[in-house]
N, CA, C and O atoms as a printed pandas DataFrame, in Angstrom:
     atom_number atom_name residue_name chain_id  residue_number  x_coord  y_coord  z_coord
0              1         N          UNK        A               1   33.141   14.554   -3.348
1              2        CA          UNK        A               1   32.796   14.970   -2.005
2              3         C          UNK        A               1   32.424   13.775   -1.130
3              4         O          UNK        A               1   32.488   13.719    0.098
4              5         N          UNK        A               2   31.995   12.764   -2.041
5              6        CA          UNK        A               2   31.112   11.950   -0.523
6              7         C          UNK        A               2   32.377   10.694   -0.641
7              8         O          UNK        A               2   32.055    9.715    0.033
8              9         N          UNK        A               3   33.630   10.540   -1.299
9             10        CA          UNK        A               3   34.678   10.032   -0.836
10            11         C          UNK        A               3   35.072   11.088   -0.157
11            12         O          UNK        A               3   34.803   10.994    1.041
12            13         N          UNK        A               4   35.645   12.124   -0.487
13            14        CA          UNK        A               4   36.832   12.705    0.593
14            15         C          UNK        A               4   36.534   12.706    1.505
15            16         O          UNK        A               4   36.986   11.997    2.405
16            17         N          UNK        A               5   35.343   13.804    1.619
17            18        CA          UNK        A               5   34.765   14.478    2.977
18            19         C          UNK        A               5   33.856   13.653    3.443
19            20         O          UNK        A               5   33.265   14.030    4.456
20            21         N          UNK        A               6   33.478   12.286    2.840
21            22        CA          UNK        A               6   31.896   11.902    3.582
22            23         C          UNK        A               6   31.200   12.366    3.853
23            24         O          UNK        A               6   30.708   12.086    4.947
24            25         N          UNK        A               7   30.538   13.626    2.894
25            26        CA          UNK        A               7   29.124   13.926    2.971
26            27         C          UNK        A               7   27.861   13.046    2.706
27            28         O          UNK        A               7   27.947   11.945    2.161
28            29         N          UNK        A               8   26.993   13.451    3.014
29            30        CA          UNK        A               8   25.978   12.524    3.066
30            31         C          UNK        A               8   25.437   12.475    1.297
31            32         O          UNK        A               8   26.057   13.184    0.504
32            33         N          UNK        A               9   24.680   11.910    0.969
33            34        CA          UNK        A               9   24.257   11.721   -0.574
34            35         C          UNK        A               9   23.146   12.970   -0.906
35            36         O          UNK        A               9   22.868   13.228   -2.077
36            37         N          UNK        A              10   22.608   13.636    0.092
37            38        CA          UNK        A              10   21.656   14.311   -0.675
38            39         C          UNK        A              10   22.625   15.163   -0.629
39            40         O          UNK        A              10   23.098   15.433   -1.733
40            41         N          UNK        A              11   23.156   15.760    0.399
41            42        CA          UNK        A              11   24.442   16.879    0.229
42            43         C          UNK        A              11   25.361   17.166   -1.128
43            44         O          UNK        A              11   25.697   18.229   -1.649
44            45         N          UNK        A              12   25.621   15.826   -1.479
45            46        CA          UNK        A              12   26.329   15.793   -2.555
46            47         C          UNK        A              12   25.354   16.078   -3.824
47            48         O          UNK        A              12   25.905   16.696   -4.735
48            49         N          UNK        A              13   24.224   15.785   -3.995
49            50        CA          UNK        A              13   22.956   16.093   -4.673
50            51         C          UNK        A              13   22.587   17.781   -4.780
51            52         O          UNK        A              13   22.294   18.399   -5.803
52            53         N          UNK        A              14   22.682   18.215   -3.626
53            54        CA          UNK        A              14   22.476   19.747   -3.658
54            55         C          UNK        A              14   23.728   20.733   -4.365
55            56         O          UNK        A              14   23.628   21.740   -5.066
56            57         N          UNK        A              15   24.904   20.012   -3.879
57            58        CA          UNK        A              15   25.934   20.830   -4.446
58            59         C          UNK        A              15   25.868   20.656   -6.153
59            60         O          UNK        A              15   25.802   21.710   -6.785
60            61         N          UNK        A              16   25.880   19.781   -6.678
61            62        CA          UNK        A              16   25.662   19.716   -7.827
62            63         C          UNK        A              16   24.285   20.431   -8.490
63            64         O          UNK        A              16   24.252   21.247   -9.411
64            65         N          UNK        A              17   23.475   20.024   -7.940
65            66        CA          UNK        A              17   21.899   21.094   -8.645
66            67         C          UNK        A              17   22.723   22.771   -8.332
67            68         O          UNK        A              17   22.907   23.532   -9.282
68            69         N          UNK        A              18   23.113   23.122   -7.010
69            70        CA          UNK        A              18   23.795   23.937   -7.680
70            71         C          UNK        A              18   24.925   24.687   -8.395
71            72         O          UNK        A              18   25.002   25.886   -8.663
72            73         N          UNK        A              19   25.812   23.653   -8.645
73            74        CA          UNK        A              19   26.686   24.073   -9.806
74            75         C          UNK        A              19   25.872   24.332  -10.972
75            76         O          UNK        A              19   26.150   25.169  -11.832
76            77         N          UNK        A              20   25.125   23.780  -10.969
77            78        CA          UNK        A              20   24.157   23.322  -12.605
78            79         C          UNK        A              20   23.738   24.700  -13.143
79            80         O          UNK        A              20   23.579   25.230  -14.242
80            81         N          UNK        A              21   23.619   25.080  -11.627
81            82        CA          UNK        A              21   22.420   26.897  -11.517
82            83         C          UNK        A              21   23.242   27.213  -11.473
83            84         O          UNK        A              21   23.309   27.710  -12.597
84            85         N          UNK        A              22   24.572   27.488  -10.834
85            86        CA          UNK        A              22   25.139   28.757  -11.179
86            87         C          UNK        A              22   25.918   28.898  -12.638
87            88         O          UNK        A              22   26.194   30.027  -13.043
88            89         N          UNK        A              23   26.265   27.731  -13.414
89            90        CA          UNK        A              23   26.466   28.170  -14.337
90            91         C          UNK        A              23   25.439   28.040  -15.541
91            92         O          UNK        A              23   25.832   28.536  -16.596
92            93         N          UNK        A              24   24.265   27.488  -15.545
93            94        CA          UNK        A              24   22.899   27.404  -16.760
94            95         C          UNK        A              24   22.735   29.123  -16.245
95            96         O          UNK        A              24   23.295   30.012  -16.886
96            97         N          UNK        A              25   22.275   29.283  -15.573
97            98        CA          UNK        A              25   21.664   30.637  -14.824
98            99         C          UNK        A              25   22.173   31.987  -14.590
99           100         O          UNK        A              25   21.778   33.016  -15.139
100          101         N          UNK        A              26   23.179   31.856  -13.633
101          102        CA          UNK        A              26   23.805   33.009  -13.370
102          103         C          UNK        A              26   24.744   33.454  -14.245
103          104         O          UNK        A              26   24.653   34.435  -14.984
104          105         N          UNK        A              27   25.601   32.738  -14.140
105          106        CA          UNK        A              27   26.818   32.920  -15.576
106          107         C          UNK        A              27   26.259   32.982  -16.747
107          108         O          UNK        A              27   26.397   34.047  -17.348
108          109         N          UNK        A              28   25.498   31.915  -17.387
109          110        CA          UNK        A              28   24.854   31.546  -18.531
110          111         C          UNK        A              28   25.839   30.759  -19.743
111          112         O          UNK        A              28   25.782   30.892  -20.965
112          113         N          UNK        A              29   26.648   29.997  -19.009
113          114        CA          UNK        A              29   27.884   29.621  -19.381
114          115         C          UNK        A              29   27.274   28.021  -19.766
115          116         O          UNK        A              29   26.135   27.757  -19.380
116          117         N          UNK        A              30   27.877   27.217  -20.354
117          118        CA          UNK        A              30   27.492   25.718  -20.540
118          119         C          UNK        A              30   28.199   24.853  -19.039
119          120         O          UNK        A              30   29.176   25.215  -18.383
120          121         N          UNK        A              31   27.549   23.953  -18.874
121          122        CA          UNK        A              31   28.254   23.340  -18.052
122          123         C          UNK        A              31   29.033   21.898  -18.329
123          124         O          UNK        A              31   28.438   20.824  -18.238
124          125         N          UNK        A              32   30.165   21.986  -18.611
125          126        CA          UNK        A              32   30.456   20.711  -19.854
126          127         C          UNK        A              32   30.914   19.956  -19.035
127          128         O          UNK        A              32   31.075   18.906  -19.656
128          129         N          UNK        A              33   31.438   19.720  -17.375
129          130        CA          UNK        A              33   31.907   18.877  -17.049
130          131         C          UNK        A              33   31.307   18.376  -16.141
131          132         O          UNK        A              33   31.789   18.127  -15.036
132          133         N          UNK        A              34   29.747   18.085  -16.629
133          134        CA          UNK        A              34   28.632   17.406  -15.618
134          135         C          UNK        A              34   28.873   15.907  -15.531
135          136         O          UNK        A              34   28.588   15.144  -14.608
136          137         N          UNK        A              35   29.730   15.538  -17.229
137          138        CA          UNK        A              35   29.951   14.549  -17.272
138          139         C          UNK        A              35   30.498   13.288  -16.289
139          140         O          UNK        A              35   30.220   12.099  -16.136
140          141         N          UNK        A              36   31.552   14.379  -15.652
141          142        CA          UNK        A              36   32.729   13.356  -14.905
142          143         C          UNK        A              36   31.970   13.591  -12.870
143          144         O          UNK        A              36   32.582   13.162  -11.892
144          145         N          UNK        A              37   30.878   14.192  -12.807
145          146        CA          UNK        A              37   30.407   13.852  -11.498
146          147         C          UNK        A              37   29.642   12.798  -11.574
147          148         O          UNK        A              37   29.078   12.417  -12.600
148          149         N          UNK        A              38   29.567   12.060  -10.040
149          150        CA          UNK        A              38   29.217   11.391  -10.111
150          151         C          UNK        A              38   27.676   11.508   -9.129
151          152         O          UNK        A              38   27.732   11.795   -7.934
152          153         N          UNK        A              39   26.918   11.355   -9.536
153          154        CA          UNK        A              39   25.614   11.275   -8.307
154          155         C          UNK        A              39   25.560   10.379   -7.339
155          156         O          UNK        A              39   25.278    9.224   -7.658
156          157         N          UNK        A              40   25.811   10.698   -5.960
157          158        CA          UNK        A              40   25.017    9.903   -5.077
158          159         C          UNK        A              40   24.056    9.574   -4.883
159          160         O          UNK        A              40   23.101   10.350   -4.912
160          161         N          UNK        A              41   23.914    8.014   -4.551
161          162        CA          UNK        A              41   22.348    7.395   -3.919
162          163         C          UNK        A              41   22.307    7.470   -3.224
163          164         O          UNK        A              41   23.357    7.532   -2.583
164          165         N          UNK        A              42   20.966    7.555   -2.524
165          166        CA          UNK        A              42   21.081    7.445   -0.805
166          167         C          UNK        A              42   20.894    5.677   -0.438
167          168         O          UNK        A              42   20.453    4.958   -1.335
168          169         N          UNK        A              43   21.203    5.156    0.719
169          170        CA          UNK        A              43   21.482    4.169    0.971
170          171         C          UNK        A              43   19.768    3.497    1.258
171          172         O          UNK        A              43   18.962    3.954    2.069
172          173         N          UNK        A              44   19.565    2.376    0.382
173          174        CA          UNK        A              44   18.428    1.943    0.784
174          175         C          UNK        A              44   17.970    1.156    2.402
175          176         O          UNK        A              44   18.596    0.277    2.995
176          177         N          UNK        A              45   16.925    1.703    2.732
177          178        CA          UNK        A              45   17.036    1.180    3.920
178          179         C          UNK        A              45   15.214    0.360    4.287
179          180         O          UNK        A              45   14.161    0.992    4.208
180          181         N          UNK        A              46   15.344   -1.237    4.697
181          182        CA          UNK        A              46   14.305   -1.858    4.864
182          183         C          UNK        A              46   13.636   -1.026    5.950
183          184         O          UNK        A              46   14.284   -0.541    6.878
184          185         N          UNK        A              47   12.164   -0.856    5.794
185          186        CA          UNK        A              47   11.512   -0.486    7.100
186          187         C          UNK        A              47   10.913   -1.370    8.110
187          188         O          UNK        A              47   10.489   -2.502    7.878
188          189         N          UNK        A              48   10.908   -0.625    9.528
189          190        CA          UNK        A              48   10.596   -1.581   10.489
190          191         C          UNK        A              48    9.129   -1.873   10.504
191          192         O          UNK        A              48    8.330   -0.939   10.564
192          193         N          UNK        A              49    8.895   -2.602   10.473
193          194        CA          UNK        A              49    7.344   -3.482   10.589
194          195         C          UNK        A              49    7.586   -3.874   12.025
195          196         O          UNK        A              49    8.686   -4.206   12.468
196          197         N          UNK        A              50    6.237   -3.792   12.852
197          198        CA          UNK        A              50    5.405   -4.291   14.045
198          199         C          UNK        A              50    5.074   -5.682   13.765
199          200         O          UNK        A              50    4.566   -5.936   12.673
200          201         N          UNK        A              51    5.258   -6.470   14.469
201          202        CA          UNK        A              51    4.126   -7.272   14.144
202          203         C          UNK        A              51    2.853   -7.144   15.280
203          204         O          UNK        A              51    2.704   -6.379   16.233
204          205         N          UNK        A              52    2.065   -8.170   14.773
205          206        CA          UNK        A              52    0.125   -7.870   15.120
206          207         C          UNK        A              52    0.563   -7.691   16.458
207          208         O          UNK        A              52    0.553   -6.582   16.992
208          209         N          UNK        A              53    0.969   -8.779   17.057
209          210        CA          UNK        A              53    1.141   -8.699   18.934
210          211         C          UNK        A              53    1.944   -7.662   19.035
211          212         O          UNK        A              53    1.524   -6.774   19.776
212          213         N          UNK        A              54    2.974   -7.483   18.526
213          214        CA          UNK        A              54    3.547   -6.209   19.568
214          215         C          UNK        A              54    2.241   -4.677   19.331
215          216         O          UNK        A              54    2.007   -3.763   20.122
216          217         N          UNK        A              55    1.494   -5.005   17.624
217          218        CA          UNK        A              55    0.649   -3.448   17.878
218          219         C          UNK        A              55   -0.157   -3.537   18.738
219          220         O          UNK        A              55   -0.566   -2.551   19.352
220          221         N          UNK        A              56   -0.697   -5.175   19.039
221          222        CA          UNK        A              56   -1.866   -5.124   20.022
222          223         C          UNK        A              56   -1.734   -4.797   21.389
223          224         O          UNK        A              56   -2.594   -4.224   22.058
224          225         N          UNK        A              57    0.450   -5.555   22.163
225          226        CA          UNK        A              57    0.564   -5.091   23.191
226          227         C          UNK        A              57    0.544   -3.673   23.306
227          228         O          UNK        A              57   -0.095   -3.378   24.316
228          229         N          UNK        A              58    1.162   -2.204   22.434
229          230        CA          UNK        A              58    1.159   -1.281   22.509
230          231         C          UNK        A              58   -0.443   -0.740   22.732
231          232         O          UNK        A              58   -0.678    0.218   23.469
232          233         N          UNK        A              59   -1.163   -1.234   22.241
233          234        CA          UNK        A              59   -2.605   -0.515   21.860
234          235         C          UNK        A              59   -2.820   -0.596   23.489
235          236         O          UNK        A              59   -2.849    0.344   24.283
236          237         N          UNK        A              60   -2.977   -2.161   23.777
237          238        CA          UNK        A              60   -3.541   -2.553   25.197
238          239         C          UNK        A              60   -3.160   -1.840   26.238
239          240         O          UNK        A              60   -3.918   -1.803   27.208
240          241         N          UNK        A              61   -1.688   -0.991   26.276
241          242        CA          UNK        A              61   -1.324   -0.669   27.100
242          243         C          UNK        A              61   -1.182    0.978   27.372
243          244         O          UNK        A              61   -0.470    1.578   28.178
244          245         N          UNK        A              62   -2.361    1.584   26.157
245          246        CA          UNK        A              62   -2.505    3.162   26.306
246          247         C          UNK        A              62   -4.004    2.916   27.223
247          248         O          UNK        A              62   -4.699    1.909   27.359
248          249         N          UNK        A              63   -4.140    4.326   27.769
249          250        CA          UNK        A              63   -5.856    4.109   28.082
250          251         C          UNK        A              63   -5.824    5.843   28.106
251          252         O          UNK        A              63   -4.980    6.695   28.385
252          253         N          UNK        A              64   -7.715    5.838   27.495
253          254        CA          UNK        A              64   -7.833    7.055   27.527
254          255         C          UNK        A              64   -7.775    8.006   26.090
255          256         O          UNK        A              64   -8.132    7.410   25.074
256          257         N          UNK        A              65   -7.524    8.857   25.998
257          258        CA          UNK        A              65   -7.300    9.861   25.356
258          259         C          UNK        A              65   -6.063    9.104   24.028
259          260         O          UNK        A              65   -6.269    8.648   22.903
260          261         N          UNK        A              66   -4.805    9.275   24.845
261          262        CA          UNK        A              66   -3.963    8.568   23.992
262          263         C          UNK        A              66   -4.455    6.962   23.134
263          264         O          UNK        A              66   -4.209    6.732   21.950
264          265         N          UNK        A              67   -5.025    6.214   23.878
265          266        CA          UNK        A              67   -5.468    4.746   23.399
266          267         C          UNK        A              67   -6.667    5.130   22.428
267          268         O          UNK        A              67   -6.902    4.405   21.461
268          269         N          UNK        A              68   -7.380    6.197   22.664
269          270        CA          UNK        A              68   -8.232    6.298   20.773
270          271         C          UNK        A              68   -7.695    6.902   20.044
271          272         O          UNK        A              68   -8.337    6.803   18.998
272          273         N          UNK        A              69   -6.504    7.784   19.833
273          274        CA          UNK        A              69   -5.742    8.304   19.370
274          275         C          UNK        A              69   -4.724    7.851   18.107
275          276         O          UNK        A              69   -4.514    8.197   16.945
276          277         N          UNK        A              70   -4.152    6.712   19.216
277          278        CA          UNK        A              70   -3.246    5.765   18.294
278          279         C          UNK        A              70   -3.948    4.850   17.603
279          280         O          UNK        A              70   -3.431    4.311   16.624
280          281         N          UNK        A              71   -5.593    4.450   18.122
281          282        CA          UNK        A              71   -6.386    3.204   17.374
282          283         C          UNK        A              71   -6.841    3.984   15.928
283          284         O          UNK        A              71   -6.774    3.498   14.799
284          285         N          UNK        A              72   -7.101    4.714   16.132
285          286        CA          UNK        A              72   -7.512    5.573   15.155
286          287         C          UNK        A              72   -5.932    6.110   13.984
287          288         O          UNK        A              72   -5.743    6.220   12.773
288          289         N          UNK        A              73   -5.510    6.213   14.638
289          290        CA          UNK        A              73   -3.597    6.505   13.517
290          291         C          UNK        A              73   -3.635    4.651   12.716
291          292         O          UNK        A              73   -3.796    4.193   11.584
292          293         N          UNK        A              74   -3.417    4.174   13.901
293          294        CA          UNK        A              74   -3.230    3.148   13.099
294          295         C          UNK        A              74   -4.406    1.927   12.548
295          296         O          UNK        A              74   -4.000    0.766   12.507
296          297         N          UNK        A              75   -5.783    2.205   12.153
297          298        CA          UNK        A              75   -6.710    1.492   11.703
298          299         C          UNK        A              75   -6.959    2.237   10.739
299          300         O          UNK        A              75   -7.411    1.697    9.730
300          301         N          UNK        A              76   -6.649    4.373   10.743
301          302        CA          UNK        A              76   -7.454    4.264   10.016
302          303         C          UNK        A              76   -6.546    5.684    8.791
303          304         O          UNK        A              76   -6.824    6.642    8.070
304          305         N          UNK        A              77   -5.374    4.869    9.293
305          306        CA          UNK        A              77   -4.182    5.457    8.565
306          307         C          UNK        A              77   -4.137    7.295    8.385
307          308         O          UNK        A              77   -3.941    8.061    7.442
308          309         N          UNK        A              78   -4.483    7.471   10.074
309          310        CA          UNK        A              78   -4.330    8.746   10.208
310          311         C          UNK        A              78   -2.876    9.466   10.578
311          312         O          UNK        A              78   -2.244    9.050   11.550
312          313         N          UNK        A              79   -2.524   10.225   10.016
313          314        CA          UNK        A              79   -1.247   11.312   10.682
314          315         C          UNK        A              79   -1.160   11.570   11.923
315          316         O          UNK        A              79   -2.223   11.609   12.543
316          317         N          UNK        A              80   -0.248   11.751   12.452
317          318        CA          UNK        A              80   -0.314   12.026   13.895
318          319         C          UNK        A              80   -0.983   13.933   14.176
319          320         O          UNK        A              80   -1.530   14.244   15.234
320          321         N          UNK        A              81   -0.811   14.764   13.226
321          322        CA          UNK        A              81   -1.511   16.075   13.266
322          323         C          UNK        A              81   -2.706   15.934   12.800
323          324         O          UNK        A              81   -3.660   16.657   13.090
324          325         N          UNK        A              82   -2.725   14.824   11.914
325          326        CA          UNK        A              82   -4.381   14.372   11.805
326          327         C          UNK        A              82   -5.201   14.580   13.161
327          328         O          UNK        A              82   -5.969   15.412   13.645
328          329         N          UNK        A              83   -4.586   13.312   13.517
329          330        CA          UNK        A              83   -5.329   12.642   14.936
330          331         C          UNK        A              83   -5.474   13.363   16.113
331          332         O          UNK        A              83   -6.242   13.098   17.037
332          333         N          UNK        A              84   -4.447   14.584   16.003
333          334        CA          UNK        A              84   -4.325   15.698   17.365
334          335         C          UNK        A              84   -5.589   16.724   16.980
335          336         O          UNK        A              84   -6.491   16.953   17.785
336          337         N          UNK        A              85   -5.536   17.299   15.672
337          338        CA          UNK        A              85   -6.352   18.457   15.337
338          339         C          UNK        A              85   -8.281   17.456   14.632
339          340         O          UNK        A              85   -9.187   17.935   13.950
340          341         N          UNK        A              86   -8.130   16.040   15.239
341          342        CA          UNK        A              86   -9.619   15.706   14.810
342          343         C          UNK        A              86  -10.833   16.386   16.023
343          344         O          UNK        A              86  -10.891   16.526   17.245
344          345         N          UNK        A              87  -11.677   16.671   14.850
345          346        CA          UNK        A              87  -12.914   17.474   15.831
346          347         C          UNK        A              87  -13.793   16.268   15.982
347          348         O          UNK        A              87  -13.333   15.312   15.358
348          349         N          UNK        A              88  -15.033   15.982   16.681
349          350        CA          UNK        A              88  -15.691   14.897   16.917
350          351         C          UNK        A              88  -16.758   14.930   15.731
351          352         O          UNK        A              88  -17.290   13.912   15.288
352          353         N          UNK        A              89  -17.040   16.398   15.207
353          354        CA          UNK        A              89  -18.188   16.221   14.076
354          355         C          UNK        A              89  -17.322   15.809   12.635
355          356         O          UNK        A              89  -17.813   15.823   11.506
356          357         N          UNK        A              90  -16.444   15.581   12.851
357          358        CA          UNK        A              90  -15.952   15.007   11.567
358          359         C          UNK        A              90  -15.336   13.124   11.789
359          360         O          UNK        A              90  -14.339   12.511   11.409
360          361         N          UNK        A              91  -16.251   12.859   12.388
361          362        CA          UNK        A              91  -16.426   11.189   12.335
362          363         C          UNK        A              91  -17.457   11.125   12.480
363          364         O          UNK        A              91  -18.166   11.749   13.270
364          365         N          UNK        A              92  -17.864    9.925   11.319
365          366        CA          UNK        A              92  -18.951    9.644   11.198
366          367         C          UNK        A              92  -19.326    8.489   11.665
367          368         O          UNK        A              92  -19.522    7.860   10.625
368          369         N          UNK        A              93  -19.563    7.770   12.549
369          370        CA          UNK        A              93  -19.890    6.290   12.895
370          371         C          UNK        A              93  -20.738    5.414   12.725
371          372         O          UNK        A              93  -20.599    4.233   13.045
372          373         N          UNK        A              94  -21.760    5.938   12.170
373          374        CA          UNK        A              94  -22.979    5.016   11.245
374          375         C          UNK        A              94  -22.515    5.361   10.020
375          376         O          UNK        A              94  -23.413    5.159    9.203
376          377         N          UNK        A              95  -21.585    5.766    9.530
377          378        CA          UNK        A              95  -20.925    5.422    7.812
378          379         C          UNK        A              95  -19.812    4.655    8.040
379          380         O          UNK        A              95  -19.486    3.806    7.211
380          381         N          UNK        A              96  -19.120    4.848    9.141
381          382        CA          UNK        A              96  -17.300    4.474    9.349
382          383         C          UNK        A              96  -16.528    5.461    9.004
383          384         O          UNK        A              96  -15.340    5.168    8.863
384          385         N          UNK        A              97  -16.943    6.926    8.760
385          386        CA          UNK        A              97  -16.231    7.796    8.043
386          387         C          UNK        A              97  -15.297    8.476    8.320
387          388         O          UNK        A              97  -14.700    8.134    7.299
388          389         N          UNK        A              98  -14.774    8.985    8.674
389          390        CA          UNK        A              98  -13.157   10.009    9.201
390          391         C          UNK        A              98  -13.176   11.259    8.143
391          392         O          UNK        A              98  -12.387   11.021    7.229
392          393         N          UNK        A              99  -13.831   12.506    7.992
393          394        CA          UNK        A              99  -13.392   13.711    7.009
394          395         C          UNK        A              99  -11.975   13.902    7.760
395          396         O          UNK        A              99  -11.725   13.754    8.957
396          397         N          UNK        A             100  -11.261   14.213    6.870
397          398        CA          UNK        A             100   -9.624   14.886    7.340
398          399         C          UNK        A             100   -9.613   16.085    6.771
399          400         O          UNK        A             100   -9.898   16.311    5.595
400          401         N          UNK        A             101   -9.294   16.856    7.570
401          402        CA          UNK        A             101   -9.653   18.248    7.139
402          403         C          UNK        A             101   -7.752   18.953    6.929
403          404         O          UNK        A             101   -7.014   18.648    7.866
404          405         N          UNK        A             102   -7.194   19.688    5.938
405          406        CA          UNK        A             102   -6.345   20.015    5.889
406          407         C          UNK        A             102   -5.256   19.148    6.495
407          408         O          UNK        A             102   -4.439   19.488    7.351
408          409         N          UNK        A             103   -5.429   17.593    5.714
409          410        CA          UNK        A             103   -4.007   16.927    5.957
410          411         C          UNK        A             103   -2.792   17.576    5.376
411          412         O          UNK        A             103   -2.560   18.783    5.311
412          413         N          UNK        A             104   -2.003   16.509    4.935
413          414        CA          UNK        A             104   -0.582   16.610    4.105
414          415         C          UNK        A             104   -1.024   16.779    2.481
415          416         O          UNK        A             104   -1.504   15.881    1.789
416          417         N          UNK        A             105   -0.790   17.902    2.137
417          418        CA          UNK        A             105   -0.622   18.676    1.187
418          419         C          UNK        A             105   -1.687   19.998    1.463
419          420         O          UNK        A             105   -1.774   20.771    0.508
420          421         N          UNK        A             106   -2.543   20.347    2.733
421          422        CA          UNK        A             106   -3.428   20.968    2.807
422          423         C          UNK        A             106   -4.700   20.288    2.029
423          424         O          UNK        A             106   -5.608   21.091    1.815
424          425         N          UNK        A             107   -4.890   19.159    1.639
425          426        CA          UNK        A             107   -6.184   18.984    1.155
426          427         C          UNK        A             107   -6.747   18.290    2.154
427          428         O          UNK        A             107   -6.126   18.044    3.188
428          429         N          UNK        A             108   -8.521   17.738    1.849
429          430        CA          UNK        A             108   -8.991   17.393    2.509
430          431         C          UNK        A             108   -9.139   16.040    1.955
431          432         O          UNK        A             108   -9.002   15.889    0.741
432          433         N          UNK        A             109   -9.478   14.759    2.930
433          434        CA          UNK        A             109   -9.849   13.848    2.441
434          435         C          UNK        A             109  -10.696   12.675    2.955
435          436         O          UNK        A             109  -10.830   12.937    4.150
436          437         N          UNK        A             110  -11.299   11.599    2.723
437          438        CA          UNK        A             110  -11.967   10.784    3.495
438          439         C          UNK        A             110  -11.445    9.701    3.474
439          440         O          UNK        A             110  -10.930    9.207    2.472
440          441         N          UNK        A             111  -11.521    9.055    4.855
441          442        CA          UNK        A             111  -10.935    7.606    5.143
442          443         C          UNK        A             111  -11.730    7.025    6.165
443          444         O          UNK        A             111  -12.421    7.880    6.718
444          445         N          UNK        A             112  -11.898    5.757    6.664
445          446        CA          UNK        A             112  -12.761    4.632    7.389
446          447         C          UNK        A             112  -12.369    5.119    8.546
447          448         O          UNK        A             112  -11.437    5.910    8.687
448          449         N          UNK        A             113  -13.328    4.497    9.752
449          450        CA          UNK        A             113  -13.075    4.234   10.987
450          451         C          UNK        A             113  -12.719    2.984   10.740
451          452         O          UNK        A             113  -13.307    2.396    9.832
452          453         N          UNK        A             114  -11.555    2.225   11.584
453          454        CA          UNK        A             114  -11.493    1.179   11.572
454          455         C          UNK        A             114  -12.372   -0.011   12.457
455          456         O          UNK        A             114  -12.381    0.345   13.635
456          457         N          UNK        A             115  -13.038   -1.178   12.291
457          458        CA          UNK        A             115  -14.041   -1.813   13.404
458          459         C          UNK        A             115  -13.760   -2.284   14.727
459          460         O          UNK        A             115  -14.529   -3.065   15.287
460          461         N          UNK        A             116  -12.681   -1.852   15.280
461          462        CA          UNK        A             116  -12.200   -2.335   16.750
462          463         C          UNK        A             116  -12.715   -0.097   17.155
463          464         O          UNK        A             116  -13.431    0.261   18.090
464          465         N          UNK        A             117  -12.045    0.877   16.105
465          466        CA          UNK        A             117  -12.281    1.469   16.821
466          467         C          UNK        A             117  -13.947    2.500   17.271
467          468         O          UNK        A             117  -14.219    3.359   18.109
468          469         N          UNK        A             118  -14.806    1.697   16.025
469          470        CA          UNK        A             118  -16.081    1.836   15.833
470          471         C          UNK        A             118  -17.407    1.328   17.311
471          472         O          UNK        A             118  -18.509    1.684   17.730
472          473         N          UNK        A             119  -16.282    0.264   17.615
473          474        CA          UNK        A             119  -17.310   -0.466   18.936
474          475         C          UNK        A             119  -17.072    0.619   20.484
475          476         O          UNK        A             119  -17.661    0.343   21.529
């Protein structure tokens, strides 16, 4: 598939998990010619890094609402639904504390204020 048609690699990943199921499962048949597919990788890809000046020009150039928002995402490695749904009694500023209440996975967890956004 991902010669002929150029599907993408997870595509080609799904079709196979389900061949696998319809015949382990539904049929209940063996599947003997898992052999000759081939799995796609997905294509590795470097990530973009900021550097310090461009985060500092971005920071410098919010004000307000948005500018503690993003200081706080990025000092104190908050989510962006983090940072929208934070209440004010869940920072602590004579500890440095941040409670995160129902991040990513629904749990809760604790992380720093960072010291630019503490002053």
């Amino acid at each position: 598939m991902a010669t002929t048609r150029k599907v993408a690699a997870s595509t080609q990943n799904q079709v196979v998990a389900a061949l696998v199921f319809l015949y382990r499962v539904v049929l209940n048949q063996p599947f003997g010619f898992l052999g000759e597919i081939v799995r796609a990788r997905r294509p590795r890809r470097r990530p973009t890094v900021m550097t310090r000046d461009d985060v500092r020009r971005m920071l410098d150039a919010l004000v307000g609402v948005p500018h503690l928002a993003a200081h706080l995402m990025y000092g104190s490695g908050l989510r962006l639904m983090e940072a929208v749904t934070l209440r004010v009694k869940d920072v602590d500023f004579s500890a440095r504390e941040i409670v995160v209440r129902g991040g990513k996975g629904g749990s809760d967890r604790l992380t720093m204020v960072s010291a630019v956004a503490a002053v």
